[in-house]
mmCIF file of the N, C-alpha and C atoms, coordinates in Angstrom:
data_MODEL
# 
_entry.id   MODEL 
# 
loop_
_atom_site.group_PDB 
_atom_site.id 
_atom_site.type_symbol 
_atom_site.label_atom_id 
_atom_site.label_alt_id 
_atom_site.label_comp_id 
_atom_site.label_asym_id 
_atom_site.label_entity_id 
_atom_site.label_seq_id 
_atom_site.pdbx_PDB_ins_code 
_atom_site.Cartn_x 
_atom_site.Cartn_y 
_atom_site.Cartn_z 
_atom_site.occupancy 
_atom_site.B_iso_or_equiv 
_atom_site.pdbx_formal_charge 
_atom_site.auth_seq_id 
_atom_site.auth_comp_id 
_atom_site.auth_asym_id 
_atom_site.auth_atom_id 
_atom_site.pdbx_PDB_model_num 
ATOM 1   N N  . UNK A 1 1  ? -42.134 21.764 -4.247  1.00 0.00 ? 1  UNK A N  1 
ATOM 2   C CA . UNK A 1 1  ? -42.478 20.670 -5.135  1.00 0.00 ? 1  UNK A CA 1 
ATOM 3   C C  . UNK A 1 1  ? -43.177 21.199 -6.384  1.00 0.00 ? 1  UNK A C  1 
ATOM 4   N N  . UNK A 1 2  ? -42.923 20.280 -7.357  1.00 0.00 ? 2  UNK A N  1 
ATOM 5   C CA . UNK A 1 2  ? -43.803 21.086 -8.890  1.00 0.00 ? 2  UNK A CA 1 
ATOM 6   C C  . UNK A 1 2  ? -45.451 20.938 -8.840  1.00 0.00 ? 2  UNK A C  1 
ATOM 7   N N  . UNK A 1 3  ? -45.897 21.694 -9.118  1.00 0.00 ? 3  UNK A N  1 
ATOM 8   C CA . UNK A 1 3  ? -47.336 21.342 -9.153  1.00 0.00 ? 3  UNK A CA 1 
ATOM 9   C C  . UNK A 1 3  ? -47.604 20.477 -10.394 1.00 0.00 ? 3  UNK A C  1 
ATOM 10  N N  . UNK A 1 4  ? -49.450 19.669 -10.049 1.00 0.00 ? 4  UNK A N  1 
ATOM 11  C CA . UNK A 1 4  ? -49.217 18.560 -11.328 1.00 0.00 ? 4  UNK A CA 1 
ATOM 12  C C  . UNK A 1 4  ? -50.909 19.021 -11.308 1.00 0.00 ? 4  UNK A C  1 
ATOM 13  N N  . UNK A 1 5  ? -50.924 18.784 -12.455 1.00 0.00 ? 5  UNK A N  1 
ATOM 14  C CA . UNK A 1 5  ? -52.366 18.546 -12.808 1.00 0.00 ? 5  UNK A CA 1 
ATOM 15  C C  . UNK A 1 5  ? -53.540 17.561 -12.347 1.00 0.00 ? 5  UNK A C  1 
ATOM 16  N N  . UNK A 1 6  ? -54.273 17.654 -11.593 1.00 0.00 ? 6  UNK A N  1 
ATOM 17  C CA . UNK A 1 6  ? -55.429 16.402 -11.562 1.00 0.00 ? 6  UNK A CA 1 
ATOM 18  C C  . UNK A 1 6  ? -56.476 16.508 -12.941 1.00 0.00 ? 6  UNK A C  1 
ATOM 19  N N  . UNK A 1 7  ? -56.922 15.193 -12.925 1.00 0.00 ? 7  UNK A N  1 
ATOM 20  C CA . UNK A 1 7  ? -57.801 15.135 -14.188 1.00 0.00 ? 7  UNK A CA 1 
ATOM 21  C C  . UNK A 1 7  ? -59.256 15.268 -13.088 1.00 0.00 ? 7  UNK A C  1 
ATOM 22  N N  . UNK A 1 8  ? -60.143 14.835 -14.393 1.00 0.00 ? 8  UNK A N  1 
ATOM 23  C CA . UNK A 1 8  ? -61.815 15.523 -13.573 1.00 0.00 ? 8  UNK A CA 1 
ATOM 24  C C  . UNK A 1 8  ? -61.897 14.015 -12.247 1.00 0.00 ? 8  UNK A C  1 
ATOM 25  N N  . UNK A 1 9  ? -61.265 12.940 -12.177 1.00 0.00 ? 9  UNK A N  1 
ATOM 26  C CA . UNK A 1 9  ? -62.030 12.003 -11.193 1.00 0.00 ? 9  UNK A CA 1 
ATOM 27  C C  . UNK A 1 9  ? -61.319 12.873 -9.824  1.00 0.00 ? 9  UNK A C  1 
ATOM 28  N N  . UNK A 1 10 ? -60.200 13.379 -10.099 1.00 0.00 ? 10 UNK A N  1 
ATOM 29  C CA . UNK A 1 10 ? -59.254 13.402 -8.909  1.00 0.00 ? 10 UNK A CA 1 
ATOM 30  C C  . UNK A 1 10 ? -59.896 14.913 -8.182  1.00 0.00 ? 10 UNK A C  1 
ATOM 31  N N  . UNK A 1 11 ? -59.985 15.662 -9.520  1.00 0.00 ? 11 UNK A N  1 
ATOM 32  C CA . UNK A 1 11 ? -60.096 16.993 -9.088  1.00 0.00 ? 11 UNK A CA 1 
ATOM 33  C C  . UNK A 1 11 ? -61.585 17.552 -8.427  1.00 0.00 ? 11 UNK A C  1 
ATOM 34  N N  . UNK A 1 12 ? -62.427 16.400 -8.444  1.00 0.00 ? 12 UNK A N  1 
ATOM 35  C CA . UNK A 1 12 ? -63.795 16.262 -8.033  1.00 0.00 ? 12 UNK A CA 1 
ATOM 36  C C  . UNK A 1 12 ? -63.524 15.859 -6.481  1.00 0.00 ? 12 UNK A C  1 
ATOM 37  N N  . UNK A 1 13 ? -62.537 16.095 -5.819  1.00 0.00 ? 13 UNK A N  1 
ATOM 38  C CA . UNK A 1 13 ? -62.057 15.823 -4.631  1.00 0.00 ? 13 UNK A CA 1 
ATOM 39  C C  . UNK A 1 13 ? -61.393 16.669 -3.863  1.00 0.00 ? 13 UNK A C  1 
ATOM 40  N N  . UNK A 1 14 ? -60.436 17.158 -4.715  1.00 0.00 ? 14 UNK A N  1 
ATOM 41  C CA . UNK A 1 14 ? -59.289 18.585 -4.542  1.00 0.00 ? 14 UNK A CA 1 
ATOM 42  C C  . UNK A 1 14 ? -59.174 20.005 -5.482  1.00 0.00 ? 14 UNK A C  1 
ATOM 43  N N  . UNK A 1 15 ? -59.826 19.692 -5.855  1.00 0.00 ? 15 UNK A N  1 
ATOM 44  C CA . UNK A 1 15 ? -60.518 20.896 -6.821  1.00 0.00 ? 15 UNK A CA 1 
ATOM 45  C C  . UNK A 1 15 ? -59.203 20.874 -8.182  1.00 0.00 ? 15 UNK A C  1 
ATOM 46  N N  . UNK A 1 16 ? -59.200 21.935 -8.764  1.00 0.00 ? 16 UNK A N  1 
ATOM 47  C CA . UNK A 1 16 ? -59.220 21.942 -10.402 1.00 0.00 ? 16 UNK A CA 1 
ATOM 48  C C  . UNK A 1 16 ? -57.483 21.987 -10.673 1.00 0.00 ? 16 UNK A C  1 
ATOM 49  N N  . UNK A 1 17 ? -57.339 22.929 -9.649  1.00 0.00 ? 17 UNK A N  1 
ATOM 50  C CA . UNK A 1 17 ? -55.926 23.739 -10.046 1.00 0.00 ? 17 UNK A CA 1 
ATOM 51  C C  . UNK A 1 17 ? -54.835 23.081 -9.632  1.00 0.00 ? 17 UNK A C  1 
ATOM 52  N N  . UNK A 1 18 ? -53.602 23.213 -10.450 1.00 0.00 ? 18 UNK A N  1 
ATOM 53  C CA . UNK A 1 18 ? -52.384 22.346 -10.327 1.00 0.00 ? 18 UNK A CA 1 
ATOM 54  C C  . UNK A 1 18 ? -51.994 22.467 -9.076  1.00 0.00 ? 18 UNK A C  1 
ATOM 55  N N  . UNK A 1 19 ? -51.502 21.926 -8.145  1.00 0.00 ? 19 UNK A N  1 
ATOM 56  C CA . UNK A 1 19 ? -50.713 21.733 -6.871  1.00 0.00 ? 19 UNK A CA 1 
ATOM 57  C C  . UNK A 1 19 ? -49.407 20.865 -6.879  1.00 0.00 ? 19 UNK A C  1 
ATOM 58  N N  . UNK A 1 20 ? -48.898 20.823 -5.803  1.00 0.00 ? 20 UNK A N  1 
ATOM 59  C CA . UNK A 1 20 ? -47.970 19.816 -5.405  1.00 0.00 ? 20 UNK A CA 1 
ATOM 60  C C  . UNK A 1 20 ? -48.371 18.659 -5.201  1.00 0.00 ? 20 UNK A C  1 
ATOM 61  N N  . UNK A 1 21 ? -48.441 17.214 -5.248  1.00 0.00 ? 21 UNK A N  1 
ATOM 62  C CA . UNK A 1 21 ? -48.764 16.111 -4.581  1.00 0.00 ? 21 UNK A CA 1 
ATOM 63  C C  . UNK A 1 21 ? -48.879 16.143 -3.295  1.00 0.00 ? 21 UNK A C  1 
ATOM 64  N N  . UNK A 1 22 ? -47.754 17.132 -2.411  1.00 0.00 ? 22 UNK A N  1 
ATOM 65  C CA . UNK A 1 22 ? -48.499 16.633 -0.769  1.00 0.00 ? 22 UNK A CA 1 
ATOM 66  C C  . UNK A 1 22 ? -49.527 17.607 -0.685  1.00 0.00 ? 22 UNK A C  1 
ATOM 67  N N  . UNK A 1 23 ? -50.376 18.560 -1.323  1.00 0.00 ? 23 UNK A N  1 
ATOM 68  C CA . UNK A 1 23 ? -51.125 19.112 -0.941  1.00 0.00 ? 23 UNK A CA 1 
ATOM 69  C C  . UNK A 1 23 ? -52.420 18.585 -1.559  1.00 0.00 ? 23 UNK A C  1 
ATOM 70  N N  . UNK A 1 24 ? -51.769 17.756 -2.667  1.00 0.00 ? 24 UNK A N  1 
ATOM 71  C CA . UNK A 1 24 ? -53.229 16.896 -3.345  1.00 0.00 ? 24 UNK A CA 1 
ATOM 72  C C  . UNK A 1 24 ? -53.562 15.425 -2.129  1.00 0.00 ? 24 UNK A C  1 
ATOM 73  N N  . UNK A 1 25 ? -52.473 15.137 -1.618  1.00 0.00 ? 25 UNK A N  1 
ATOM 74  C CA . UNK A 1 25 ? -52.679 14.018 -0.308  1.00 0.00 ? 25 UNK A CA 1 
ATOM 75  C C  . UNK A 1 25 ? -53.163 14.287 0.683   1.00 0.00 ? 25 UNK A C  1 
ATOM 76  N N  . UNK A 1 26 ? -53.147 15.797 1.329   1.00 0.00 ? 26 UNK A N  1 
ATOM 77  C CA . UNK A 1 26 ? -53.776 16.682 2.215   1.00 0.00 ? 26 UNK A CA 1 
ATOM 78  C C  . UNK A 1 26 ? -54.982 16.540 2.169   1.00 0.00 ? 26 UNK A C  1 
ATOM 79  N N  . UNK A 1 27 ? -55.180 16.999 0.812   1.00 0.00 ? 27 UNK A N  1 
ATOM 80  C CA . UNK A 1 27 ? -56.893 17.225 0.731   1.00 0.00 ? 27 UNK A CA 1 
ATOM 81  C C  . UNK A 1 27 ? -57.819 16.072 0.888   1.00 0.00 ? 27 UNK A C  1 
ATOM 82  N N  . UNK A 1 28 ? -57.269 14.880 0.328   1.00 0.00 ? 28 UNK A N  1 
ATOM 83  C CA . UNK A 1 28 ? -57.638 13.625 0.154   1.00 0.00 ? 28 UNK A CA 1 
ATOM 84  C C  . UNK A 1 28 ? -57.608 13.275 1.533   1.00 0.00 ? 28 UNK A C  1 
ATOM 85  N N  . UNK A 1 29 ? -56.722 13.130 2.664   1.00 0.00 ? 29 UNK A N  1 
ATOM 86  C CA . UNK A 1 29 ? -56.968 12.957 3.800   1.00 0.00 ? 29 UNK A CA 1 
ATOM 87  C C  . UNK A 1 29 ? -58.260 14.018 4.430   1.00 0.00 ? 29 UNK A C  1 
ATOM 88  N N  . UNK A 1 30 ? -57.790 15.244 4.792   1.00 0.00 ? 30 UNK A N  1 
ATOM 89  C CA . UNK A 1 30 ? -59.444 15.969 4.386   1.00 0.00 ? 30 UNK A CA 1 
ATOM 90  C C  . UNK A 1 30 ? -60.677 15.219 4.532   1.00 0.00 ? 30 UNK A C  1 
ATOM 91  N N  . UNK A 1 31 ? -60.627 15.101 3.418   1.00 0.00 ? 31 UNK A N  1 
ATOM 92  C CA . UNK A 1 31 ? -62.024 14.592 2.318   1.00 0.00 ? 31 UNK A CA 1 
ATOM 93  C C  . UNK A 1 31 ? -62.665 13.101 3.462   1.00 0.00 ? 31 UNK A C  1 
ATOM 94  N N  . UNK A 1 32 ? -61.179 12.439 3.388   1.00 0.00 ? 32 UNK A N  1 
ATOM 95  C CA . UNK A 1 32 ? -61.294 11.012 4.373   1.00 0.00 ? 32 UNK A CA 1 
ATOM 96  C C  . UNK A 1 32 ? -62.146 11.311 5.834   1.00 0.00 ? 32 UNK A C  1 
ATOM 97  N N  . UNK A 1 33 ? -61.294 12.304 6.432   1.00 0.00 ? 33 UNK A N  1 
ATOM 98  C CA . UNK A 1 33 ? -61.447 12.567 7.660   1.00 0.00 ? 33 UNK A CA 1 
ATOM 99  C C  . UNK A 1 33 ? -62.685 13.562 7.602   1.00 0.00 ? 33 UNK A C  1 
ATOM 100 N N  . UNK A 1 34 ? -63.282 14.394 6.688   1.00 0.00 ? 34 UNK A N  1 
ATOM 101 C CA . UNK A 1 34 ? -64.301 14.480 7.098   1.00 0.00 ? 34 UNK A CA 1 
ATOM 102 C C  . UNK A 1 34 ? -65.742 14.146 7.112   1.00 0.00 ? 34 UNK A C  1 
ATOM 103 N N  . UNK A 1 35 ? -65.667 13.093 5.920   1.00 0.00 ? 35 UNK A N  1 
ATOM 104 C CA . UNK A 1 35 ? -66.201 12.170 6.173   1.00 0.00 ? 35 UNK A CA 1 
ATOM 105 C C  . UNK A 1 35 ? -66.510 10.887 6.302   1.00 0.00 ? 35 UNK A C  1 
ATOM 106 N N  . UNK A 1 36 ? -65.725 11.027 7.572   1.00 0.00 ? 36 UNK A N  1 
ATOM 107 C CA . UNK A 1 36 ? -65.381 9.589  8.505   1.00 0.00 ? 36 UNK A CA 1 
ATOM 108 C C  . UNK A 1 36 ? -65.311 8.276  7.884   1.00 0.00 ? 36 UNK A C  1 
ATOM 109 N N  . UNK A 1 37 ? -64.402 7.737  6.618   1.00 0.00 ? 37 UNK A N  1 
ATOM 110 C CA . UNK A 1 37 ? -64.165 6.922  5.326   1.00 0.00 ? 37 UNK A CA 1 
ATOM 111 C C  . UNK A 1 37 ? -63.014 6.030  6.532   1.00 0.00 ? 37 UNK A C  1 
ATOM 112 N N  . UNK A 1 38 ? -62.246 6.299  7.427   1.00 0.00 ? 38 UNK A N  1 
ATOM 113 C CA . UNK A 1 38 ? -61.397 5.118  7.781   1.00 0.00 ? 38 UNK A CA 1 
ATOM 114 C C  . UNK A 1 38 ? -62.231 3.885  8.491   1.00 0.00 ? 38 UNK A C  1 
ATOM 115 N N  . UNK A 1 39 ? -61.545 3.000  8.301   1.00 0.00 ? 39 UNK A N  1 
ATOM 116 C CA . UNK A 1 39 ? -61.984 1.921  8.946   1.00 0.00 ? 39 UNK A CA 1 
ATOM 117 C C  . UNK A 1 39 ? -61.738 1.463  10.135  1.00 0.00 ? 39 UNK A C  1 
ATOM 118 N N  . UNK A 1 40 ? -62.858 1.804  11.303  1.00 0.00 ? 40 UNK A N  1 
ATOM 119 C CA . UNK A 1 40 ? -62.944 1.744  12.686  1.00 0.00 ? 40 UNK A CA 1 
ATOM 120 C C  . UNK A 1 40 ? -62.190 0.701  13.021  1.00 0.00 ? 40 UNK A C  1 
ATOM 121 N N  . UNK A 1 41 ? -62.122 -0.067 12.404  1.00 0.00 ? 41 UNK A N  1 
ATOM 122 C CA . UNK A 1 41 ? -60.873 -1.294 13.025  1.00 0.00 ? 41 UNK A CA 1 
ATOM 123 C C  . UNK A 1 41 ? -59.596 -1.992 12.593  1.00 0.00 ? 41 UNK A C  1 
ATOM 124 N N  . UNK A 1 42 ? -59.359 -1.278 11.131  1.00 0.00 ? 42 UNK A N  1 
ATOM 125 C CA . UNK A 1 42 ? -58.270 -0.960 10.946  1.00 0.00 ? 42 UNK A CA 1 
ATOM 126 C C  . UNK A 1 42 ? -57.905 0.756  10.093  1.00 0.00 ? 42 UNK A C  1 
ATOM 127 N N  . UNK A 1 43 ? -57.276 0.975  10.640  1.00 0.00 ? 43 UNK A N  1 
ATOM 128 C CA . UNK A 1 43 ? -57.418 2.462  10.687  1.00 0.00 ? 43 UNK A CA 1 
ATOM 129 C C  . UNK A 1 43 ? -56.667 2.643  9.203   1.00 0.00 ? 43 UNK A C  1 
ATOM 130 N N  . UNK A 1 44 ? -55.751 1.780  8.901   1.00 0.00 ? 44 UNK A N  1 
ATOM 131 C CA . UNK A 1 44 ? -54.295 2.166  7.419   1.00 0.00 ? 44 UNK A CA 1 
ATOM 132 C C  . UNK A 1 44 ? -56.168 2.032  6.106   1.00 0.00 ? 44 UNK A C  1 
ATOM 133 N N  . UNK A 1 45 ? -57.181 0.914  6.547   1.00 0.00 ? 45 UNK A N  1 
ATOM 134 C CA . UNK A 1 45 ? -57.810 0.867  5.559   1.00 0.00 ? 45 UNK A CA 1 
ATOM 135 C C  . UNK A 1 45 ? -59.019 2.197  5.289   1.00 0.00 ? 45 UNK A C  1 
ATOM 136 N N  . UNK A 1 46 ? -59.040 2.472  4.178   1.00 0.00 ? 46 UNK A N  1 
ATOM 137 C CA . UNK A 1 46 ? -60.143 3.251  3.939   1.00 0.00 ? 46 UNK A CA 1 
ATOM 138 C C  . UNK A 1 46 ? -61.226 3.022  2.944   1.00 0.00 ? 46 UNK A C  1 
ATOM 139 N N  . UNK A 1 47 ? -62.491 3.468  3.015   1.00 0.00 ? 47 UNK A N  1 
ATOM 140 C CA . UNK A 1 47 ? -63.542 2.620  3.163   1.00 0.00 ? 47 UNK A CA 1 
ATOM 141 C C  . UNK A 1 47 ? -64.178 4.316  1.725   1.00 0.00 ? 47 UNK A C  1 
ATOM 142 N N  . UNK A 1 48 ? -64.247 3.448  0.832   1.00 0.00 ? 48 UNK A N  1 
ATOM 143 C CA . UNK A 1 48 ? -64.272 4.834  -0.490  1.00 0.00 ? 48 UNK A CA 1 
ATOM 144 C C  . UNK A 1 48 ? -66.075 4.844  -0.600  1.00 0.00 ? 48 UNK A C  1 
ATOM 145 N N  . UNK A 1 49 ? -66.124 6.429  -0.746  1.00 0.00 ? 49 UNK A N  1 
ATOM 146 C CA . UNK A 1 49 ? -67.177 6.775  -0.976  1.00 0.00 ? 49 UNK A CA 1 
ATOM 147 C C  . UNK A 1 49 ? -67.482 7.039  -2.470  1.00 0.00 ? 49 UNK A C  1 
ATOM 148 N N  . UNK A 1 50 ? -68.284 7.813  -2.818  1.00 0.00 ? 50 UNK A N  1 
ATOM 149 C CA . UNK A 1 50 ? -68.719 7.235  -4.483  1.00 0.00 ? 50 UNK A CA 1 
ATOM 150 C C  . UNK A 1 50 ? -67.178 8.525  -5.149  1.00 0.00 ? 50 UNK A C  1 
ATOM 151 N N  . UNK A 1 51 ? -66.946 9.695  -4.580  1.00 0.00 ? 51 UNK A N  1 
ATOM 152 C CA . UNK A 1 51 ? -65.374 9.869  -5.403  1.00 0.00 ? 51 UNK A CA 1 
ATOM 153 C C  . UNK A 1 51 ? -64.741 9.559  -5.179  1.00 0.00 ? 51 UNK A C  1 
ATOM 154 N N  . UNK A 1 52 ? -64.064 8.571  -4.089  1.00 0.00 ? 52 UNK A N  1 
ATOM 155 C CA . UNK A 1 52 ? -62.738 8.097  -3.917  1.00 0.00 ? 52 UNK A CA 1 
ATOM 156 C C  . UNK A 1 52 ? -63.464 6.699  -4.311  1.00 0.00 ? 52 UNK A C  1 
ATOM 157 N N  . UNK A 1 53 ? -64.084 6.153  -4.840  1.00 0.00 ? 53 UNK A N  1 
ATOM 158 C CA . UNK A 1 53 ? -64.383 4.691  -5.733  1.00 0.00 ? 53 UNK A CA 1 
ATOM 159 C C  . UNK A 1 53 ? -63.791 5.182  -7.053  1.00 0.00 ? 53 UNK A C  1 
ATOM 160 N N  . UNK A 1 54 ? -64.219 6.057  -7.577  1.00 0.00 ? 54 UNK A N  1 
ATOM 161 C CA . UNK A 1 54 ? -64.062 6.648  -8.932  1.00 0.00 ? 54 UNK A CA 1 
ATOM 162 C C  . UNK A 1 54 ? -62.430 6.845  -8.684  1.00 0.00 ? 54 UNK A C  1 
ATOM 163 N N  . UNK A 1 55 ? -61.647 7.226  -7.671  1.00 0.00 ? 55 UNK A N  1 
ATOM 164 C CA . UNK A 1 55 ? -60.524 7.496  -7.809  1.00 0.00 ? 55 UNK A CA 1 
ATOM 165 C C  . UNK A 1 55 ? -59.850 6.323  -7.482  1.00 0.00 ? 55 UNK A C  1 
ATOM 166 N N  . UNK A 1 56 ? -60.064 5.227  -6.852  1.00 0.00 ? 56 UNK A N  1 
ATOM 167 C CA . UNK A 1 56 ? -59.638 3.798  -6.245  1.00 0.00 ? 56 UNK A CA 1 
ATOM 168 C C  . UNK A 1 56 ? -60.081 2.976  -7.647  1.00 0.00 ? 56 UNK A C  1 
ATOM 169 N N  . UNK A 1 57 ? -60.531 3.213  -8.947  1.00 0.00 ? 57 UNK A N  1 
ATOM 170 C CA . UNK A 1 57 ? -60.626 2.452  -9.823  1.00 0.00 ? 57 UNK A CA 1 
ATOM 171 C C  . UNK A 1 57 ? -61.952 1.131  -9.538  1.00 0.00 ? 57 UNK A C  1 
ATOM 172 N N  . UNK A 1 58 ? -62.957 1.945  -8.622  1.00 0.00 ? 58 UNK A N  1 
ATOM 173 C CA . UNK A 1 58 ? -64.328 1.033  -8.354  1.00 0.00 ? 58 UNK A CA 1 
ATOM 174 C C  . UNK A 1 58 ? -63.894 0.083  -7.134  1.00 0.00 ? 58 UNK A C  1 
ATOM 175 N N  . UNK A 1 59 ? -62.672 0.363  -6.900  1.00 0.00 ? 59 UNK A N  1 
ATOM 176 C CA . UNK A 1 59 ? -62.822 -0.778 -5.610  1.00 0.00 ? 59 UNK A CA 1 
ATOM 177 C C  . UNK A 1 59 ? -63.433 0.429  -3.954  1.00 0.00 ? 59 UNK A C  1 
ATOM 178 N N  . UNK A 1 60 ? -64.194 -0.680 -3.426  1.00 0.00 ? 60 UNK A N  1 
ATOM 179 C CA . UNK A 1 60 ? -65.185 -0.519 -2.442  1.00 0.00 ? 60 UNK A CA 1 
ATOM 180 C C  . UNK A 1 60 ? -63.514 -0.031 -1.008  1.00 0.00 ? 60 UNK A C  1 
ATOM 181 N N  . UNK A 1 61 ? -62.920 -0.519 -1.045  1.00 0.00 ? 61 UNK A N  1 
ATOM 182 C CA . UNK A 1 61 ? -61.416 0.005  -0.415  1.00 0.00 ? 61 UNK A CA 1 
ATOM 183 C C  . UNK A 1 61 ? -60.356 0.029  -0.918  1.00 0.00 ? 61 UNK A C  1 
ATOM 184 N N  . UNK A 1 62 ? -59.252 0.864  0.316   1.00 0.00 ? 62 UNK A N  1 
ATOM 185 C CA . UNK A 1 62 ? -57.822 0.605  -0.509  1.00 0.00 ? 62 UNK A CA 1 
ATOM 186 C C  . UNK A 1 62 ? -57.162 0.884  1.200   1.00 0.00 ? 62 UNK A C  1 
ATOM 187 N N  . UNK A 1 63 ? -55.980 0.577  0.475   1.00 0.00 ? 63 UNK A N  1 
ATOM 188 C CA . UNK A 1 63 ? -55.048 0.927  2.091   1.00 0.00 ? 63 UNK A CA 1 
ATOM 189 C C  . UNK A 1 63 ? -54.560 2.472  2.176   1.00 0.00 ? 63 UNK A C  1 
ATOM 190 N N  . UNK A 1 64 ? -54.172 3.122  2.789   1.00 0.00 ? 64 UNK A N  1 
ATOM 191 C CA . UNK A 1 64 ? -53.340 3.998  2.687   1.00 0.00 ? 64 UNK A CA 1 
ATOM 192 C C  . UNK A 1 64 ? -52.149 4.015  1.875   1.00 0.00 ? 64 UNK A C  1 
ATOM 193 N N  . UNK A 1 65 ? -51.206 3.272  2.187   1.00 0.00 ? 65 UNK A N  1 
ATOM 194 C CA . UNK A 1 65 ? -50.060 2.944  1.412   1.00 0.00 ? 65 UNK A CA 1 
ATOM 195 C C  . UNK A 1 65 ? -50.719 2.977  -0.217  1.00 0.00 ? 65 UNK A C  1 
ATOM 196 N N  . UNK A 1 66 ? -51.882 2.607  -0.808  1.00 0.00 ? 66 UNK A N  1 
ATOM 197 C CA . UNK A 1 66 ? -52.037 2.611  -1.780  1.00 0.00 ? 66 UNK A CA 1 
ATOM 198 C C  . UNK A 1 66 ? -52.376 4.129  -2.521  1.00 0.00 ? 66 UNK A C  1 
ATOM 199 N N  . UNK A 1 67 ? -52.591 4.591  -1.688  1.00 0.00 ? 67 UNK A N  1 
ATOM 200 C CA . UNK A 1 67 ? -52.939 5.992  -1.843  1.00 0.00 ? 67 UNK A CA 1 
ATOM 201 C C  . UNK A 1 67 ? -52.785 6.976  -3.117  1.00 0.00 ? 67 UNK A C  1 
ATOM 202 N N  . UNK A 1 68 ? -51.058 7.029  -2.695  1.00 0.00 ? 68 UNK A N  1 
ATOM 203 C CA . UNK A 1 68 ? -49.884 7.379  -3.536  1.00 0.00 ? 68 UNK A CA 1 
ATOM 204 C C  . UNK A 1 68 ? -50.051 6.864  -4.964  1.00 0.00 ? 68 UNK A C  1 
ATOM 205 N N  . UNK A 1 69 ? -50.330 5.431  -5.493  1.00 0.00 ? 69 UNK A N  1 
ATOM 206 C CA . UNK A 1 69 ? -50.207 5.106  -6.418  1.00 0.00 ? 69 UNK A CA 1 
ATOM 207 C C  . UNK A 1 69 ? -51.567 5.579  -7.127  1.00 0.00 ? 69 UNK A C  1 
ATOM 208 N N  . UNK A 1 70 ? -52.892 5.229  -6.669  1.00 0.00 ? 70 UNK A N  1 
ATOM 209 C CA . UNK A 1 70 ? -53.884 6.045  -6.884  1.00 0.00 ? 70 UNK A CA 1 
ATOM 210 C C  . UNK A 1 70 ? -53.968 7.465  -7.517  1.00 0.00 ? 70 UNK A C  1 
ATOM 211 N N  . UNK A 1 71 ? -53.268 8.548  -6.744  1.00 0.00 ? 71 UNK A N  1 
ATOM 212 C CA . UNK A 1 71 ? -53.359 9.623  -7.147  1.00 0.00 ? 71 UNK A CA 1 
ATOM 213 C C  . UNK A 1 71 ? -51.824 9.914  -8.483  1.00 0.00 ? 71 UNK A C  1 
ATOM 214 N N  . UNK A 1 72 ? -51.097 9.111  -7.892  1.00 0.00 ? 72 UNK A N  1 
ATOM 215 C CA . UNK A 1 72 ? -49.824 8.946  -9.549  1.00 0.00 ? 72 UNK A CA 1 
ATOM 216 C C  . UNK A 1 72 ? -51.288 8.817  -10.656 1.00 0.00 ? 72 UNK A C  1 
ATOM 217 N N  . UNK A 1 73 ? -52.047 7.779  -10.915 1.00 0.00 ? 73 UNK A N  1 
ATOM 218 C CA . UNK A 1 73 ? -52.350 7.742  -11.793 1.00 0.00 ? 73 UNK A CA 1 
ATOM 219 C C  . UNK A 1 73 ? -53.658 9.264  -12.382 1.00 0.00 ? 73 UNK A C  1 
ATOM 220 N N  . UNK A 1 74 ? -53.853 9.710  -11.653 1.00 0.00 ? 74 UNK A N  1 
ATOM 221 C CA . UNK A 1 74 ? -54.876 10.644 -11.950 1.00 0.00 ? 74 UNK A CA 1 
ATOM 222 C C  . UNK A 1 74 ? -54.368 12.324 -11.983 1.00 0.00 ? 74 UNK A C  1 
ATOM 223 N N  . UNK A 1 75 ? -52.927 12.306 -11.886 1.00 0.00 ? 75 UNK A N  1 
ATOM 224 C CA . UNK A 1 75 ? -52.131 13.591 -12.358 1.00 0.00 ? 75 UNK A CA 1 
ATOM 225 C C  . UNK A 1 75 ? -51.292 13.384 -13.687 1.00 0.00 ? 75 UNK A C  1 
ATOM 226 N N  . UNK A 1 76 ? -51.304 14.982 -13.885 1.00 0.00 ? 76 UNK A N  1 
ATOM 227 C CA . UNK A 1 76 ? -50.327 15.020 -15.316 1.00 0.00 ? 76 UNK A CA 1 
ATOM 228 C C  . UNK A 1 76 ? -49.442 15.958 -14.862 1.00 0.00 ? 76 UNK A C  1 
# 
């Protein structure tokens, strides 16, 4: 896959350097899972901490499925 650029909200998550998208989704799961951001009772929701707010556009959650569109917007 081509690598893409993250800008500073995204890359404050997955660090600096261009990657592929599934390895920028990797990390972001990562990030989720290690610190424990899903939602105990529904698991697709995740529950954003102060960089994945900054990357969710200030909302307090998002779904998984939304994920994808999230990080579209924060690569070049």
């Amino acid at each position: 896959m081509k690598p893409v650029q993250p800008d500073a909200v995204l890359a404050a998550i997955v660090g600096n350097a261009a990657q592929p998208r599934s390895a920028i989704t990797k990390k972001i799961w990562d990030h989720i899972k290690k610190n424990d951001l899903q939602d105990k009772k529904n698991k697709r929701n995740i529950n954003a901490d102060d960089k994945l707010k900054a990357l969710f556009g200030g909302k307090a959650s998002a779904t998984m499925f939304e994920l994808t569109k999230y990080v579209s917007q924060h690569v070049s």
